[in-house]
gemmi code that builds the backbone of each chain (N, CA, C; Angstrom):
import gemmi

chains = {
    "A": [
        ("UNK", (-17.573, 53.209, -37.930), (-16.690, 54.084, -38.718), (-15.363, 53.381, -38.955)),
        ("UNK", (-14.849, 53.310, -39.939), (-13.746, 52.763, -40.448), (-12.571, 53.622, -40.385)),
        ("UNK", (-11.684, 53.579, -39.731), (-10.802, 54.250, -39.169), (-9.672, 54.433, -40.885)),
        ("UNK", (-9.204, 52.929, -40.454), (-8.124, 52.353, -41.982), (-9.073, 51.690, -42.985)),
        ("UNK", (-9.087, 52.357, -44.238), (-9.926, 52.068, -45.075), (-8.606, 51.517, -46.083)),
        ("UNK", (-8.512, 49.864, -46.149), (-7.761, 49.512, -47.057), (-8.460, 49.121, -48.616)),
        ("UNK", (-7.814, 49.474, -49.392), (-8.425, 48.475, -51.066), (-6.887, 48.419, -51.930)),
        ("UNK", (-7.360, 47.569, -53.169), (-8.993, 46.943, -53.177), (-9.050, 45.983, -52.162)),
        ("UNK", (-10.097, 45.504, -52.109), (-10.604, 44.257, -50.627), (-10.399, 42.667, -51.655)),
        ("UNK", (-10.659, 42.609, -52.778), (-10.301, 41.354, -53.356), (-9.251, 41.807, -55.081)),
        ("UNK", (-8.060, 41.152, -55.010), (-7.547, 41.455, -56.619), (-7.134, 39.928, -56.925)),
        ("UNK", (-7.576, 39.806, -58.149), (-6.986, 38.462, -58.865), (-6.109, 39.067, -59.731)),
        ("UNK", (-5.138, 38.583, -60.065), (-4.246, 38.875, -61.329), (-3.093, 37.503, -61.759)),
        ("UNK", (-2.568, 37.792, -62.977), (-2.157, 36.790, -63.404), (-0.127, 37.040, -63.127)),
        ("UNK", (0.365, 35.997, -62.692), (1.928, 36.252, -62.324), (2.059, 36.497, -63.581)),
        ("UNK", (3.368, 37.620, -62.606), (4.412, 38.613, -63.902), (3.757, 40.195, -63.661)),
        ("UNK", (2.393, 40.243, -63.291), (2.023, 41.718, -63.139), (2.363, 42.205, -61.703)),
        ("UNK", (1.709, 43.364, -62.043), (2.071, 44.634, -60.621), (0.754, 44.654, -59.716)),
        ("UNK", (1.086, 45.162, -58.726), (0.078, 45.559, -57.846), (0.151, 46.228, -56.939)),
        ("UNK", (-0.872, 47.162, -56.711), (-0.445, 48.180, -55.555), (-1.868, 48.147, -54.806)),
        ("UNK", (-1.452, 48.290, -53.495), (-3.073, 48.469, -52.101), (-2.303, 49.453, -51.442)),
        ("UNK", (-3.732, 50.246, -50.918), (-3.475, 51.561, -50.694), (-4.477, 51.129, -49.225)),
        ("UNK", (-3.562, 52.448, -48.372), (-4.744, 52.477, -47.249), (-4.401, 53.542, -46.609)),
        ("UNK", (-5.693, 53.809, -46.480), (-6.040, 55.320, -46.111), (-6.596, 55.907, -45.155)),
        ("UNK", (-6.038, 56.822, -44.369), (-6.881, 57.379, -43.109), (-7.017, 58.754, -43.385)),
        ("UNK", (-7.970, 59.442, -42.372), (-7.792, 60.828, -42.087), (-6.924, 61.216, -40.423)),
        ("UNK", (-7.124, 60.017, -40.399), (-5.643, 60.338, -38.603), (-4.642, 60.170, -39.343)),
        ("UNK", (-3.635, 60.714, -38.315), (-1.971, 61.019, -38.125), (-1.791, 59.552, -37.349)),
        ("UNK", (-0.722, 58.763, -38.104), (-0.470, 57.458, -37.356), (0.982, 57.730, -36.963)),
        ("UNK", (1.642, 57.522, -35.553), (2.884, 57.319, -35.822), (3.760, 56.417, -35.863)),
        ("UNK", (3.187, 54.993, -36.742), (3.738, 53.888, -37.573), (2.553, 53.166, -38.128)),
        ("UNK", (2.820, 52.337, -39.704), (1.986, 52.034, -39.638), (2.877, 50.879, -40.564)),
        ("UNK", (1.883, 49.591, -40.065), (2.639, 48.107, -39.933), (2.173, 47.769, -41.813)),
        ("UNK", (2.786, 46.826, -41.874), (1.653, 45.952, -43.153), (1.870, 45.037, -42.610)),
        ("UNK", (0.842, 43.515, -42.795), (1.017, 42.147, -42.158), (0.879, 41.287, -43.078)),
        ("UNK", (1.094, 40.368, -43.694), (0.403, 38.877, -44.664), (0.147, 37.579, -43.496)),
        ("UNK", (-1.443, 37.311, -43.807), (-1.901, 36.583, -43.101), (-2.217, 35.272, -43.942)),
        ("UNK", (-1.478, 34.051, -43.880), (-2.091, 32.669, -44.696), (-3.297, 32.308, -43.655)),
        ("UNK", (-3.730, 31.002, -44.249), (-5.310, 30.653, -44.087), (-5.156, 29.754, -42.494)),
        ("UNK", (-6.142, 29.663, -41.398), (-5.508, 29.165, -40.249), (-4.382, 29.740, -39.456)),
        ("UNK", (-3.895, 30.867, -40.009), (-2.465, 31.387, -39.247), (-2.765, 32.496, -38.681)),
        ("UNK", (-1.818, 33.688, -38.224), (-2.071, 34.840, -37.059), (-1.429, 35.981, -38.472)),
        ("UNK", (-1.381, 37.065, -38.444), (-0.873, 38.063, -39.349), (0.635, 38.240, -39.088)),
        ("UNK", (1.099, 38.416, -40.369), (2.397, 38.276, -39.763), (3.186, 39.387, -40.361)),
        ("UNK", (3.988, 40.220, -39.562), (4.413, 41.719, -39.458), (5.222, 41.453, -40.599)),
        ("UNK", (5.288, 42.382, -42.093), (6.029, 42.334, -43.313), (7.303, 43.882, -42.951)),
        ("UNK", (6.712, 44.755, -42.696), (7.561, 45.588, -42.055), (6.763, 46.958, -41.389)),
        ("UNK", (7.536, 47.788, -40.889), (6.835, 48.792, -40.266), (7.397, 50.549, -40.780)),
        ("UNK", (6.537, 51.268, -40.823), (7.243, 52.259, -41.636), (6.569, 53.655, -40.627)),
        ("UNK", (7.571, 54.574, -39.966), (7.643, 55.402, -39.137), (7.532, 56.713, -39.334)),
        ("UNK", (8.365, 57.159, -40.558), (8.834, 58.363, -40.797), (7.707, 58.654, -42.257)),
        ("UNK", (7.331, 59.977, -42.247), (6.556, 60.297, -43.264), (7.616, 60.709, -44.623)),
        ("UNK", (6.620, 60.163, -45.891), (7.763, 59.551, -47.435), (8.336, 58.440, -47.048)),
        ("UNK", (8.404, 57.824, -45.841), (9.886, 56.414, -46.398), (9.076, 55.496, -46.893)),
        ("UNK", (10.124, 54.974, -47.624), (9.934, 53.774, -48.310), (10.521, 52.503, -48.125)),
        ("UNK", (10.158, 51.678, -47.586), (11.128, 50.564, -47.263), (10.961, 49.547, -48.591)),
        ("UNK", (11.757, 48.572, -49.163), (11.357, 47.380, -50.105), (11.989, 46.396, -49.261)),
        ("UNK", (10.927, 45.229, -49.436), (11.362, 44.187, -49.251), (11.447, 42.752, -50.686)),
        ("UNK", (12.447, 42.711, -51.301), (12.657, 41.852, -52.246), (11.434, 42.537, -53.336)),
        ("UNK", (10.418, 41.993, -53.906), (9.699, 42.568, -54.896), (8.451, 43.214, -54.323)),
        ("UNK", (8.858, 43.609, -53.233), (7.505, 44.567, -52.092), (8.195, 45.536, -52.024)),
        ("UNK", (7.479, 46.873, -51.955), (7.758, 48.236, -51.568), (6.535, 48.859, -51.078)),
        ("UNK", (6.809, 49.209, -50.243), (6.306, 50.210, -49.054), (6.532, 51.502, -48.726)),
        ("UNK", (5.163, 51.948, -48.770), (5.477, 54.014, -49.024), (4.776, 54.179, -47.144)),
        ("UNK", (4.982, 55.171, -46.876), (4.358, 56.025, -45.609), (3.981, 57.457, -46.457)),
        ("UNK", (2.828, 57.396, -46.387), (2.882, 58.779, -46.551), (3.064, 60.214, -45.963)),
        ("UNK", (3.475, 61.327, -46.966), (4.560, 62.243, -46.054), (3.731, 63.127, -44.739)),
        ("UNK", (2.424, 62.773, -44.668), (1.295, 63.295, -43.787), (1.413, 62.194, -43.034)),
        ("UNK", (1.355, 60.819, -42.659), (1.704, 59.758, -41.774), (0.211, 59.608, -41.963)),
        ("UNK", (-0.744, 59.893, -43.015), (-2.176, 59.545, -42.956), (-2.518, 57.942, -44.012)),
        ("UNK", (-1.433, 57.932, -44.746), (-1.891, 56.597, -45.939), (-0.480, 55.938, -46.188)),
        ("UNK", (-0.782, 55.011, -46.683), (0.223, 53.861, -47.154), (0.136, 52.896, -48.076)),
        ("UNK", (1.074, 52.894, -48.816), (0.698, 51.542, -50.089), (1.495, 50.164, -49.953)),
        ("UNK", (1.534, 49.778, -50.410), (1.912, 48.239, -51.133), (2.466, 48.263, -52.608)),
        ("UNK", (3.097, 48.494, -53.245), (3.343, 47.711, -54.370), (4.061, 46.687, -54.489)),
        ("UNK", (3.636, 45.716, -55.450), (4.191, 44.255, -55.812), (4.405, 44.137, -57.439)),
        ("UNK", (5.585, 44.370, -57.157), (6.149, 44.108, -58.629), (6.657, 42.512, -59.186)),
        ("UNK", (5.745, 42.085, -60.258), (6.041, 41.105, -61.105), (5.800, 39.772, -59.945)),
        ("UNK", (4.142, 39.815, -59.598), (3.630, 39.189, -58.522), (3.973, 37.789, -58.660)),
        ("UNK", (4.220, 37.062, -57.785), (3.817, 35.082, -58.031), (3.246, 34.308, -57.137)),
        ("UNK", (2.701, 33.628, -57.930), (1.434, 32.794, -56.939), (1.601, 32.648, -55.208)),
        ("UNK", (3.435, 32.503, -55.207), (3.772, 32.397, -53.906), (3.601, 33.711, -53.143)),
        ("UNK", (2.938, 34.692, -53.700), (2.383, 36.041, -53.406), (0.923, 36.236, -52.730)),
        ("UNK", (0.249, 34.980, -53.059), (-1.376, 35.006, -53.070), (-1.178, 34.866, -51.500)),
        ("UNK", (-2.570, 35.499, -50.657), (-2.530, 35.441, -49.581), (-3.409, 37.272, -48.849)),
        ("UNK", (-3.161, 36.744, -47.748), (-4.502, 38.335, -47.489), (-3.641, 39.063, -46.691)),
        ("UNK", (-3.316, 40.488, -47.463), (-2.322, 41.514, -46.627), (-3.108, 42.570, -46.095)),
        ("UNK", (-2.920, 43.270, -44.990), (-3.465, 43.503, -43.889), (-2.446, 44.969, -43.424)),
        ("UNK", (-3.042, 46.137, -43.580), (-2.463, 46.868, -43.527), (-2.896, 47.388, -41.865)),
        ("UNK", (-2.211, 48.051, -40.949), (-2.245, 48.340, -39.486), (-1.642, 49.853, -38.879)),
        ("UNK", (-2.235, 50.610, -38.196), (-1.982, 51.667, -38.231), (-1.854, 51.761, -36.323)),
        ("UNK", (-0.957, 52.617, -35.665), (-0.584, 52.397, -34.537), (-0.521, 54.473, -34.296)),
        ("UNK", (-1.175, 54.681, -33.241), (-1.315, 56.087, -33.016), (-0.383, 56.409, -31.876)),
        ("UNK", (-0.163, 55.410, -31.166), (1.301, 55.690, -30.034), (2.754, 55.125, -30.148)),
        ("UNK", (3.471, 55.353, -29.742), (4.632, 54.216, -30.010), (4.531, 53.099, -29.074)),
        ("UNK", (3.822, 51.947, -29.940), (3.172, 50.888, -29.579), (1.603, 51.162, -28.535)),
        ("UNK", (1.423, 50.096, -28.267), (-0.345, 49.856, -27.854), (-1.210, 49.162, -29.123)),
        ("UNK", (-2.343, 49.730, -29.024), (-3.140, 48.600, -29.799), (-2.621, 48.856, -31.466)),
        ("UNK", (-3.564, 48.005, -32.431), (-3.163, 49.007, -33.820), (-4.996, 48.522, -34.049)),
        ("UNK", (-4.484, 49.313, -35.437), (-5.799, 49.625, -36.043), (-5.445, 49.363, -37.628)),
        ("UNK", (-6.446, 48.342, -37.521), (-6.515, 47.337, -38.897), (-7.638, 48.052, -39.959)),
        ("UNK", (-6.557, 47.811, -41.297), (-7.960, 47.672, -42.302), (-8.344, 46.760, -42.795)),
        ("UNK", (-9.204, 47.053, -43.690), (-10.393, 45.313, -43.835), (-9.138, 44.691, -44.467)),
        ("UNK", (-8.466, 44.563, -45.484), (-7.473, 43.608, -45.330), (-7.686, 43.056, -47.374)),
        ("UNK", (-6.576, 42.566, -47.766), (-6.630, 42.785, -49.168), (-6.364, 41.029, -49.259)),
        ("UNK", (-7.538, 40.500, -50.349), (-7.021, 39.320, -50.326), (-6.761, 38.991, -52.019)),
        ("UNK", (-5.516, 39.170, -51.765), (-4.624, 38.525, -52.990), (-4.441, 37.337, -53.424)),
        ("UNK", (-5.018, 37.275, -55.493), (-4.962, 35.592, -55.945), (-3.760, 35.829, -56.918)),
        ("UNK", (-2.621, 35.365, -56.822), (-1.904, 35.436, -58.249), (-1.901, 34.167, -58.837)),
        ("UNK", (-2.603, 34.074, -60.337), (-2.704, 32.859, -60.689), (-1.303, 32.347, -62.247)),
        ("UNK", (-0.644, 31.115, -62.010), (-0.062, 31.226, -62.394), (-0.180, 31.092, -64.105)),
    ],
    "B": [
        ("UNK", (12.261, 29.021, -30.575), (11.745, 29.879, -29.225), (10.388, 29.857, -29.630)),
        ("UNK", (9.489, 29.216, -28.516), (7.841, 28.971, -29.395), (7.477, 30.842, -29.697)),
        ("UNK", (6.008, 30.577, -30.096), (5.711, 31.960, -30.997), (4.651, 31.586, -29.640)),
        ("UNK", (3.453, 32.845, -29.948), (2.045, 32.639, -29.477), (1.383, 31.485, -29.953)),
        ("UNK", (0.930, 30.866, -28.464), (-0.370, 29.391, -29.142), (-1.278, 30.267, -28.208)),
        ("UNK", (-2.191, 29.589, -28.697), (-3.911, 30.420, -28.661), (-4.892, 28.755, -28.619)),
        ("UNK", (-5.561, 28.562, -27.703), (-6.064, 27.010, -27.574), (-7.999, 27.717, -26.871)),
        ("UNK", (-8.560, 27.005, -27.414), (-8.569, 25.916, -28.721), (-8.293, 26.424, -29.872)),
        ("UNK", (-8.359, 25.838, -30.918), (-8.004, 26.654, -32.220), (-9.025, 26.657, -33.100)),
        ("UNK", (-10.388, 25.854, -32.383), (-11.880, 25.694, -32.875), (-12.832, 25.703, -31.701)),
        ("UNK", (-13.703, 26.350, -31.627), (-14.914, 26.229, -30.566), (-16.578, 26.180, -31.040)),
        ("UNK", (-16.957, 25.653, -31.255), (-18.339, 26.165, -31.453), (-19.663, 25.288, -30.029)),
        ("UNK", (-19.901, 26.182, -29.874), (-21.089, 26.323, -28.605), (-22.580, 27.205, -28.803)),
        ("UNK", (-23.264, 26.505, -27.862), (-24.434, 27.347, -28.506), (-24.865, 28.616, -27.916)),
        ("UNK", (-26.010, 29.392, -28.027), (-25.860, 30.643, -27.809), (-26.214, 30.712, -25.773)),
        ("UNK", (-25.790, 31.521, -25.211), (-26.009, 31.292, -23.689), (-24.660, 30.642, -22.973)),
        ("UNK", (-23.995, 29.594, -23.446), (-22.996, 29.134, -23.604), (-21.974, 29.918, -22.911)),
        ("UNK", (-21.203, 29.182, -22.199), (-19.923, 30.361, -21.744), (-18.496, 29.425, -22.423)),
        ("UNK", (-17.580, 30.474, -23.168), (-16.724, 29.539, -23.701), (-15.404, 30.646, -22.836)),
        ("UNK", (-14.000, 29.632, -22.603), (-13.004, 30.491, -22.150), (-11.880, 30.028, -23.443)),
        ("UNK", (-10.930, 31.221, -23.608), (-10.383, 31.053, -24.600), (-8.627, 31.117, -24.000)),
        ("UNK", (-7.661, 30.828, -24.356), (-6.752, 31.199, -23.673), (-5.390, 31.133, -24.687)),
        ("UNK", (-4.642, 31.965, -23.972), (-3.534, 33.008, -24.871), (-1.841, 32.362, -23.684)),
        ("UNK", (-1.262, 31.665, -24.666), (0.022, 31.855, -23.686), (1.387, 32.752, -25.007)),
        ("UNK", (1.534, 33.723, -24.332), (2.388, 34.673, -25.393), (3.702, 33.902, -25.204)),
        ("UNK", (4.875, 34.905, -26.090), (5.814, 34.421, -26.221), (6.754, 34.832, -25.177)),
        ("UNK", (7.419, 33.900, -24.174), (8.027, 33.861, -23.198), (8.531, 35.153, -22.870)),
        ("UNK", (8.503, 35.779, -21.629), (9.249, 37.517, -21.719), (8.352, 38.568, -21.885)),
        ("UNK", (7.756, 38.335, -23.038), (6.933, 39.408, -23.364), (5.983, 40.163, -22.477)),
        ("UNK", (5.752, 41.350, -21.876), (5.102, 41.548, -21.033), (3.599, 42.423, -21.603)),
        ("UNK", (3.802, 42.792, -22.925), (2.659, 43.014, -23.436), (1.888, 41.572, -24.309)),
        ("UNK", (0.295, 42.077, -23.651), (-0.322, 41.094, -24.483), (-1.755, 41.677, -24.827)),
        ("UNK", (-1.658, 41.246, -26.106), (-3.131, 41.957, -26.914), (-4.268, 40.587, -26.987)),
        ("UNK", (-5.156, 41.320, -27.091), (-6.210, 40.624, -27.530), (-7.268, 41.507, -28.879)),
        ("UNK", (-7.313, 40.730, -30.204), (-8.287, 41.088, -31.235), (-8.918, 40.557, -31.284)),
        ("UNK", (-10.066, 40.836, -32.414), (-11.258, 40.152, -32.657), (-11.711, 40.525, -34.446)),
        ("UNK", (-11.609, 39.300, -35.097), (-11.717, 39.491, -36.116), (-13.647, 38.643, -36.329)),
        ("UNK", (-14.520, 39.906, -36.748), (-15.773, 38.755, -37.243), (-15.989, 38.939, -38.180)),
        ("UNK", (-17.124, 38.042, -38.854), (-17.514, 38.148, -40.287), (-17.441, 39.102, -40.985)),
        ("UNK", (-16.490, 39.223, -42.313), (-16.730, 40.636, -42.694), (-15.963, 41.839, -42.941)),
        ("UNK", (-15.585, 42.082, -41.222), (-15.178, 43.303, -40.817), (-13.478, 42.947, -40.548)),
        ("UNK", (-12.911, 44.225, -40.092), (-11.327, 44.400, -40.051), (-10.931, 43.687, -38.606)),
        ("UNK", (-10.128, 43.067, -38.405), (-9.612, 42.939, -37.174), (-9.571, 44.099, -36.177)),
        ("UNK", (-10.036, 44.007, -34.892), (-10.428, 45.190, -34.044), (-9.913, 44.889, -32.817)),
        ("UNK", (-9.682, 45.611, -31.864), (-8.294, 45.449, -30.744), (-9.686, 45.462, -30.136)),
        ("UNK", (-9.704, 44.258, -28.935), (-9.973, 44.213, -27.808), (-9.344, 44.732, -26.312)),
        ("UNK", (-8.391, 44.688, -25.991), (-7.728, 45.177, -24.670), (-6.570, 44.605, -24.581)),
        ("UNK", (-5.408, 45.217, -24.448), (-3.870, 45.101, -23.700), (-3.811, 44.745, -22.342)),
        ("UNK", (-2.957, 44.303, -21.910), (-2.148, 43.539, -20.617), (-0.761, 44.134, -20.959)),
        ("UNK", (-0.491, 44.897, -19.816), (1.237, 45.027, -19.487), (1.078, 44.440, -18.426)),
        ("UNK", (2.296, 43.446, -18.358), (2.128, 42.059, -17.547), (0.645, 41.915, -17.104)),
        ("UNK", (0.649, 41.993, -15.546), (-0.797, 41.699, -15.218), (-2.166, 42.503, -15.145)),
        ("UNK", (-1.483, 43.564, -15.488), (-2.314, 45.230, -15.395), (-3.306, 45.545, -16.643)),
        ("UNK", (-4.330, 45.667, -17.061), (-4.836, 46.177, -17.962), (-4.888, 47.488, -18.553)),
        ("UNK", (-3.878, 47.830, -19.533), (-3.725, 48.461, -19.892), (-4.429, 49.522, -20.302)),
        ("UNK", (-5.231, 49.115, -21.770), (-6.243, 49.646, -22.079), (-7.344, 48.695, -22.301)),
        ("UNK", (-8.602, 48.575, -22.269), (-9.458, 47.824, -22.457), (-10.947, 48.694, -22.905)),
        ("UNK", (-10.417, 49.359, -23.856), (-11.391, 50.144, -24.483), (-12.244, 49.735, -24.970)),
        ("UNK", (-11.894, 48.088, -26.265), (-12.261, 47.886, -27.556), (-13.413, 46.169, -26.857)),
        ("UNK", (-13.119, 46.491, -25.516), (-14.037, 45.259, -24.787), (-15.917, 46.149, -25.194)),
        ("UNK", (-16.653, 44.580, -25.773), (-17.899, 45.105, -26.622), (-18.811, 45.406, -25.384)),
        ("UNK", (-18.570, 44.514, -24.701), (-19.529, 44.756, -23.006), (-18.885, 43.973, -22.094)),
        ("UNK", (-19.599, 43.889, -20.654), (-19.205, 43.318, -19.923), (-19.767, 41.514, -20.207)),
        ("UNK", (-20.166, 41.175, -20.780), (-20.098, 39.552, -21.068), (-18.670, 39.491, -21.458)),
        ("UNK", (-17.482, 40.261, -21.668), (-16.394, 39.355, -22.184), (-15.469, 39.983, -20.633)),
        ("UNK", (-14.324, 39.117, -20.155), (-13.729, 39.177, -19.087), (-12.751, 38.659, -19.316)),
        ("UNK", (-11.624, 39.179, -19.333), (-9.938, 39.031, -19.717), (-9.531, 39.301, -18.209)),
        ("UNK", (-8.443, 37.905, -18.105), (-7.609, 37.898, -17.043), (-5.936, 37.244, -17.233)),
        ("UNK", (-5.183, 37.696, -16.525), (-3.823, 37.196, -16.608), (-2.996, 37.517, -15.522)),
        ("UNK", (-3.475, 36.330, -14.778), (-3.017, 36.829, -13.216), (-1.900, 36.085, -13.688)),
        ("UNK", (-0.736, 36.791, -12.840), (0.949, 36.678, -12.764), (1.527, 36.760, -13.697)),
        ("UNK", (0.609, 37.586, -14.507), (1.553, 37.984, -16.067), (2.130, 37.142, -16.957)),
        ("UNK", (1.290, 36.040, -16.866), (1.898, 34.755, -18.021), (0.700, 34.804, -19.292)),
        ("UNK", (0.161, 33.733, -19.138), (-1.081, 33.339, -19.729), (-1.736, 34.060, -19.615)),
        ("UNK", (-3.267, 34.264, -20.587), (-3.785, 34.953, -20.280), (-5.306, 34.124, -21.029)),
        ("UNK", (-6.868, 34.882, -20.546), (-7.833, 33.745, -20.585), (-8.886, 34.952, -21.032)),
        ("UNK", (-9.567, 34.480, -22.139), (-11.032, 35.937, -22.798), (-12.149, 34.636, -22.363)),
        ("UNK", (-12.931, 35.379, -21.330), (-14.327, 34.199, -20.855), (-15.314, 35.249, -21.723)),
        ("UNK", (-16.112, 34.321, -22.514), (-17.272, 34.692, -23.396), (-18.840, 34.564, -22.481)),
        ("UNK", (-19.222, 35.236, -21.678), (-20.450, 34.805, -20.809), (-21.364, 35.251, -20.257)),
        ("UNK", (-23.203, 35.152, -21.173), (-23.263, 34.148, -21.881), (-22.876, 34.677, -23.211)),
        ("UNK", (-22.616, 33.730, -24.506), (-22.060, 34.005, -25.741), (-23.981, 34.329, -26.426)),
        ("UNK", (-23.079, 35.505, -27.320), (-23.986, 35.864, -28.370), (-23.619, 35.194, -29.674)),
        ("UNK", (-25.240, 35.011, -30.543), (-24.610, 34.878, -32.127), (-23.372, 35.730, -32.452)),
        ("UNK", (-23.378, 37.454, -32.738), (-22.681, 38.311, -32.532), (-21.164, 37.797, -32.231)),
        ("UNK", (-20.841, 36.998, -31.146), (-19.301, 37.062, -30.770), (-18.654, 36.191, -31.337)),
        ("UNK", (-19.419, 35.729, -32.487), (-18.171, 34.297, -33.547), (-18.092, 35.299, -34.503)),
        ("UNK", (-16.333, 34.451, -34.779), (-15.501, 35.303, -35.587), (-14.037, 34.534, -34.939)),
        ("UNK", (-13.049, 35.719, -35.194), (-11.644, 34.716, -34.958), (-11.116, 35.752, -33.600)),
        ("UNK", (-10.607, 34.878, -33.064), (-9.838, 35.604, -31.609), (-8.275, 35.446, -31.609)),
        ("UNK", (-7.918, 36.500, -31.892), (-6.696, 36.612, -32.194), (-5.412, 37.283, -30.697)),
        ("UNK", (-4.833, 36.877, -30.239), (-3.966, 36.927, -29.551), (-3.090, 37.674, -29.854)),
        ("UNK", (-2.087, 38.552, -28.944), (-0.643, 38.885, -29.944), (0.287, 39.620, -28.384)),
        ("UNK", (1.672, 39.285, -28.663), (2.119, 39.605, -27.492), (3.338, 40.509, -28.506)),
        ("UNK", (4.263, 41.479, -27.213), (5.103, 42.229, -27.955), (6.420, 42.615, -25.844)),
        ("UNK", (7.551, 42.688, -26.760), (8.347, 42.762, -25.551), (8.460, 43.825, -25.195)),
        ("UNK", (8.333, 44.854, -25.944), (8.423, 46.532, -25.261), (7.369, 47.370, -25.929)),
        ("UNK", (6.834, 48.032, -25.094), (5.996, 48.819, -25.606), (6.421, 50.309, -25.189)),
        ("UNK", (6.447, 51.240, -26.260), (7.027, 52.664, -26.185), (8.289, 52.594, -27.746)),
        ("UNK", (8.853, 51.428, -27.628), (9.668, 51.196, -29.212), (8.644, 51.252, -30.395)),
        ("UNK", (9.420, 52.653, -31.221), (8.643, 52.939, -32.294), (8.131, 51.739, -33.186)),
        ("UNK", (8.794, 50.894, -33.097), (8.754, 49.708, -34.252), (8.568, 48.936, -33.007)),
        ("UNK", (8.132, 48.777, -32.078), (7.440, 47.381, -31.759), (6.603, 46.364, -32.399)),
        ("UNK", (7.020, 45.249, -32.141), (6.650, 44.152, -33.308), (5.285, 43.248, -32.415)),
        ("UNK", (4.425, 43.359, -32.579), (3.365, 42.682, -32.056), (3.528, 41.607, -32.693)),
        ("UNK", (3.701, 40.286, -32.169), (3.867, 38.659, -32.658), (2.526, 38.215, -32.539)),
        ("UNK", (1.221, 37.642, -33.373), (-0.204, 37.538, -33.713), (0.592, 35.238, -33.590)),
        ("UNK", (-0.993, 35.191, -32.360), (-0.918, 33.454, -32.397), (-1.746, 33.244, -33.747)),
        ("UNK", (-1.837, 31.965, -33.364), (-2.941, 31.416, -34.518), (-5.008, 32.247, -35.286)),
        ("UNK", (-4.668, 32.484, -33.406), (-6.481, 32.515, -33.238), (-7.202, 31.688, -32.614)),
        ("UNK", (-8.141, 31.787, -32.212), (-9.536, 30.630, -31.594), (-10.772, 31.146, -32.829)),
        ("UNK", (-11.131, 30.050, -33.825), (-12.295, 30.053, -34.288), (-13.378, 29.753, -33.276)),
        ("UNK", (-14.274, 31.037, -33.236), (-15.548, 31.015, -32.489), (-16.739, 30.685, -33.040)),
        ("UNK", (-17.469, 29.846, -33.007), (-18.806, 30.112, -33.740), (-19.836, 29.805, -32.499)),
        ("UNK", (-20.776, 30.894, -32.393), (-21.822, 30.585, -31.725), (-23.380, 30.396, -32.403)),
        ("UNK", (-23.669, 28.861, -31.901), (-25.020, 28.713, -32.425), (-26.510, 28.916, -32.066)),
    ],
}
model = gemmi.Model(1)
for chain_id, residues in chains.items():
    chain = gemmi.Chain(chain_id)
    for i, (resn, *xyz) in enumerate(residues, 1):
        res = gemmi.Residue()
        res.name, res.seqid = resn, gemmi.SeqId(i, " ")
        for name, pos in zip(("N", "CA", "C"), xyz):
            atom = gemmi.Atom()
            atom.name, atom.element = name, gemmi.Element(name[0])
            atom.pos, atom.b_iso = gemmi.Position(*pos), 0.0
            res.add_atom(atom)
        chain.add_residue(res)
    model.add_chain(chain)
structure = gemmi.Structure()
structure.add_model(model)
structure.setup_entities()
């Protein structure tokens, strides 16, 4: 059973466009991480979002929680190649302990 | 300030095989995770360490796998004997407080597993 059901699981698109990954549970998380993982490397924490509605951005990333603490997106506005890479959305049911991964989105932006 | 190393960073052995994998987190940290990413599927939590204590060790598949970290440093996943089943990537991750809403779990490299 798939706890965090992330998609889409593969997007190609061409730089300059948008993109949004969504991930979705039917549990109550109380945080839930996003990560970008390059090829050979460990996942690496993009930010963490706590409170149900916030939105954090980071530079041309924005990040929703949803106001149920059950789903979360990604959007990437006006993507670039230096974008491509597999993001990894993570869901945490205590304050801290294990998390709980979804299958994980692997992003091509071609230039 | 090093991050998590995770050694070897390639293994392949054949099936029956006992492989040990080992995790040195980032200095301090007294939590340490262990995942398991295989073909396919999502990265999946194997078992926590607060310092030397096992935390939770729910997401352990059976008793062929055996996590230890005596004196709360390093820490070692013995595969034994290895199944086709247990290749995939072994992912490490340590964190300095656990109970902080935003605790930051720091992820090593990994150990590529392949069993033949």
């Amino acid at each position: 059973t798939q706890l965090l059901e992330q998609s889409p699981q593969f997007l190609s698109i061409q730089e300059g466009e948008n993109l949004t990954v969504y991930c979705n549970s039917s549990s109550v998380f109380s945080s839930l991480q996003w990560y970008r993982q390059e090829p050979g490397e460990g996942p690496v924490l993009l930010v963490t979002v706590v409170t149900g509605g916030e939105v954090k951005k980071l530079k041309r990333l924005t990040f929703q929680f949803g106001d149920a603490r059950k789903d979360s997106s990604l959007h990437i506005t006006a993507a670039q190649p230096g974008d491509t890479g597999l993001y990894l959305c993570a869901g945490a049911y205590n304050q801290g302990g294990k998390l709980i991964f979804g299958q994980g989105t692997e992003l091509s932006v071609k230039p | 300030e090093a991050g998590v190393t995770q050694f070897p960073s390639h293994s392949v052995i054949e099936k029956g095989q006992t492989v040990t994998l080992r995790c040195d987190p980032i200095s301090g940290h007294d939590n340490l995770y262990w995942y398991r990413r295989v073909m396919g599927k999502e990265i999946k939590f194997l078992l926590h360490f607060v310092k030397e204590s096992k935390q939770d060790e729910s997401g352990m598949p059976n008793n062929r796998f055996l996590a230890e970290r005596t004196g709360g440093t390093y820490s070692t996943l013995k595969v034994q004997p290895a199944e086709l089943e247990d290749s995939g990537v072994y992912f490490c991750a340590s964190s300095q407080e656990q109970g902080a809403i935003q605790e930051t779990q720091y992820f090593g490299p990994g150990t590529r597993l392949l069993v033949l």
